[in-house]
ZATI-92361 format. One record per residue: residue in three letters; x, y, z of N, C-alpha, C in turn. Coordinates in steps of 0.05 Angstrom, whole numbers, plus 5000, padded with zeros to 4 digits. Example, Ala and Ser with C-alpha at 12.3 -4.5 7.8 and 13.67 -1.06 7.14 Angstrom:
<sites>
ALA526448865156524649105156526449345156/SER525749555142527349795143525850015157/
</sites>
This chain:
<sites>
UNK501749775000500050005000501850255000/UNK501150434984502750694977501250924993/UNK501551005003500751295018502151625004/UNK501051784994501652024994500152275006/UNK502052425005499752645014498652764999/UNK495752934997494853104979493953354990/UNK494453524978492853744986490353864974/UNK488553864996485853944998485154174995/UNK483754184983482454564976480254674997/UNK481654895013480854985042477955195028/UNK476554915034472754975032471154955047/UNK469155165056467955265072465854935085/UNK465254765065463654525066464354355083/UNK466754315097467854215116467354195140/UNK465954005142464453965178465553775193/UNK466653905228467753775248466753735270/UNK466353525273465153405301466653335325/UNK466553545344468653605367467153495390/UNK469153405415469253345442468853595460/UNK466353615483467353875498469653995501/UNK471653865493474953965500475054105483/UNK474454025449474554235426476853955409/UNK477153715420478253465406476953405376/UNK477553395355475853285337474752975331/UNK472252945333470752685340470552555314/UNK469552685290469652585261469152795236/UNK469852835218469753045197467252935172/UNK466453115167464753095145466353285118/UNK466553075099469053205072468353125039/UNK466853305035467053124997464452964994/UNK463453005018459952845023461252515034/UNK463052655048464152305067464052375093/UNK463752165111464752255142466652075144/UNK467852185159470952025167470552095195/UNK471451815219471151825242474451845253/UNK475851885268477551935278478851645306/UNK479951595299481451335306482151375333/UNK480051245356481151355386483251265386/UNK484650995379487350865383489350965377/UNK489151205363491651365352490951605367/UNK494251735370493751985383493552205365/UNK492152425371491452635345493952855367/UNK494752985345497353185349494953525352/UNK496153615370494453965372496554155372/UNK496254345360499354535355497254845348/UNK498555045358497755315353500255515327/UNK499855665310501355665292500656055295/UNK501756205284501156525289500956535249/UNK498556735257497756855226499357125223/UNK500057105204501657325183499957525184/UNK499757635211497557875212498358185200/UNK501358155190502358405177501658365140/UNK501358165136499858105108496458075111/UNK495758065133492958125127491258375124/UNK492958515136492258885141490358865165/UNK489758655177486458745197487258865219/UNK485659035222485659155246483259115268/UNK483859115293481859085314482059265334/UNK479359305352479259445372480459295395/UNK481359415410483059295424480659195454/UNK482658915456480458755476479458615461/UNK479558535427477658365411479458105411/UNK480658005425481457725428484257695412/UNK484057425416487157365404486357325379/UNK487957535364488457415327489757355318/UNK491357275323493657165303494456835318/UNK493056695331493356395339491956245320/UNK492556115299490955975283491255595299/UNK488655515305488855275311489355095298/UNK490954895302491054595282490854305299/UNK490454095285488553865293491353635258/UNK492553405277492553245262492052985269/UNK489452855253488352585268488252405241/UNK488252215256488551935239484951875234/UNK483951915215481251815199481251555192/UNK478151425187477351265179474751285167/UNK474051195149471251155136469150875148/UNK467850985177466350705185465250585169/UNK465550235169462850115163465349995131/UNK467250075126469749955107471749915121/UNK474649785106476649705104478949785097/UNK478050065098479050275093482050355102/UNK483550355096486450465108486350775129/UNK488250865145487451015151488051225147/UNK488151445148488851655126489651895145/UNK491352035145491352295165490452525161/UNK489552625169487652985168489053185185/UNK489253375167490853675178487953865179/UNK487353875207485154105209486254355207/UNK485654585203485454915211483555085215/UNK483555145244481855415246483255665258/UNK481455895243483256155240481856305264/UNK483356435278482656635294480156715303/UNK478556605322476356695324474356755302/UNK475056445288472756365271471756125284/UNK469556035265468055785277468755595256/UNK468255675236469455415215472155285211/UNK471755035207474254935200475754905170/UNK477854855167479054905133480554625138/UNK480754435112481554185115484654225102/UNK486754235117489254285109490254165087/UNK490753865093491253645079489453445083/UNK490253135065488952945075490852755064/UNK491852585073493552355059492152175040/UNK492752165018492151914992493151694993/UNK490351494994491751225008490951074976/UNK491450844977490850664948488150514962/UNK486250454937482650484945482950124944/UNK481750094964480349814966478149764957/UNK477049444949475249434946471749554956/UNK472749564981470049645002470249985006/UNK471350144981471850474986470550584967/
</sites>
């Protein structure tokens, strides 16, 4: 089995199903859900936005902008035999939506 990575085009259609913690539970991507592999550990990392290339400005007291969140978890497609594939989440600054970073390209099985 060959694994690569691909990169995903950061679309608004991307739905994440989180743990009170803010953990991601399973993604909805491409009209798939992919559930997230408790047996693997998912990686959480904070990254700073290039807020001198964005021009924004805020009133001050409007929260932290420039922490962009990230999420990398090991997926699965329930109910197949599916290999398991890794997911690069992103969310930007005091947004609500998520942006699908990457997704690893695995070779398709019969049951995919």
């Amino acid at each position: 089995m060959s694994t690569t990575t691909a990169t995903a085009p950061q679309t608004h259609d991307l739905q994440v199903r989180t743990d009170p913690s803010g953990k991601p539970l399973a993604i909805r991507h491409d009209g798939q859900i992919w559930i997230v592999d408790p047996d693997t550990d998912s990686q959480h990392w904070y990254g700073r936005d290039a807020w001198w290339d964005t021009h924004r400005t805020a009133a001050v007291g409007s929260g932290d902008l420039v922490s962009i969140e990230y999420w990398q978890v090991q997926v699965i497609r329930p109910g197949t035999h599916s290999a398991l594939r890794t997911a690069t989440l992103r969310r930007s600054p005091l947004a609500t939506e998520w942006f699908l970073e990457s997704i690893s390209a695995a070779e398709t099985t019969e049951d995919e």
